[in-house]
N, C-alpha and C positions, 0 to 999 in steps of 0.2 A: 504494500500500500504506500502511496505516494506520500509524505509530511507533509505537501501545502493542504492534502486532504484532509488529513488528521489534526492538522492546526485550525482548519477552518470551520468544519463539525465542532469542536473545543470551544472555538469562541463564540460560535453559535449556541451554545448551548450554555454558556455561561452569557450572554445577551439575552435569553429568554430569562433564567434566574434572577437576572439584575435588574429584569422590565418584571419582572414579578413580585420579589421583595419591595418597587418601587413604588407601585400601585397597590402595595397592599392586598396582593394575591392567594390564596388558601392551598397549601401543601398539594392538597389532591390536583388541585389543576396543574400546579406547576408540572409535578410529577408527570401527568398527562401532557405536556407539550416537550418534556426533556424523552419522554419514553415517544412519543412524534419524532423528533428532533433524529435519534436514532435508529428508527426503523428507516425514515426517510435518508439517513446515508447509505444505511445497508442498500434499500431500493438502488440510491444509485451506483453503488458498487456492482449493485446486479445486471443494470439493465444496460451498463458497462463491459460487462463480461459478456453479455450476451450479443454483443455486434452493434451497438448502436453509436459506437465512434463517436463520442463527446468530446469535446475539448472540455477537462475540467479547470476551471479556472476557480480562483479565490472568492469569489466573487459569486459561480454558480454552485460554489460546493455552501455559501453562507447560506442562500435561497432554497436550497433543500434540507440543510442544514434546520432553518427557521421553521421551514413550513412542511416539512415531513414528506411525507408521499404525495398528497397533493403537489407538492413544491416540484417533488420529480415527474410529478407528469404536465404538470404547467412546462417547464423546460423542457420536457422530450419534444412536447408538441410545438413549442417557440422552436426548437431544431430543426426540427423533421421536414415540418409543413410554413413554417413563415421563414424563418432563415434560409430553408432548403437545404 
């Protein structure tokens, strides 16, 4: 696995905990966007391995990073079909 990967999932996930403690957020949610947070890089480690030619940058590992799986399919399809 790449480090700007794993740096970037980390700070993503420690940006959700910091916008959560911020706003005065309840354990169970956070949990619930840190456990998003993680399945959403796995997603894209997978949809990675499986042919879909991503350039991961810092920037689209924060965005799935953030927003979980949704995050990864917002990007697939910004790839796929608008980027081309």
């Amino acid at each position: 696995m790449e480090a700007p990967l794993v740096v970037s999932f980390a700070i993503g996930i420690l940006a959700i905990i910091l916008v959560a403690k911020l706003i005065g957020m309840s354990i169970d949610v956070m949990l619930k966007f840190v456990s998003n947070s993680v399945v959403g890089a796995l997603m894209l480690i997978v949809v990675n391995f499986f042919g879909a030619e991503m350039e991961l940058t810092i920037l689209k590992c924060l965005f799935c990073g953030v927003l979980g799986i949704p995050g990864v399919v917002l990007l697939f399809i910004y790839e796929k079909f608008i980027v081309g």
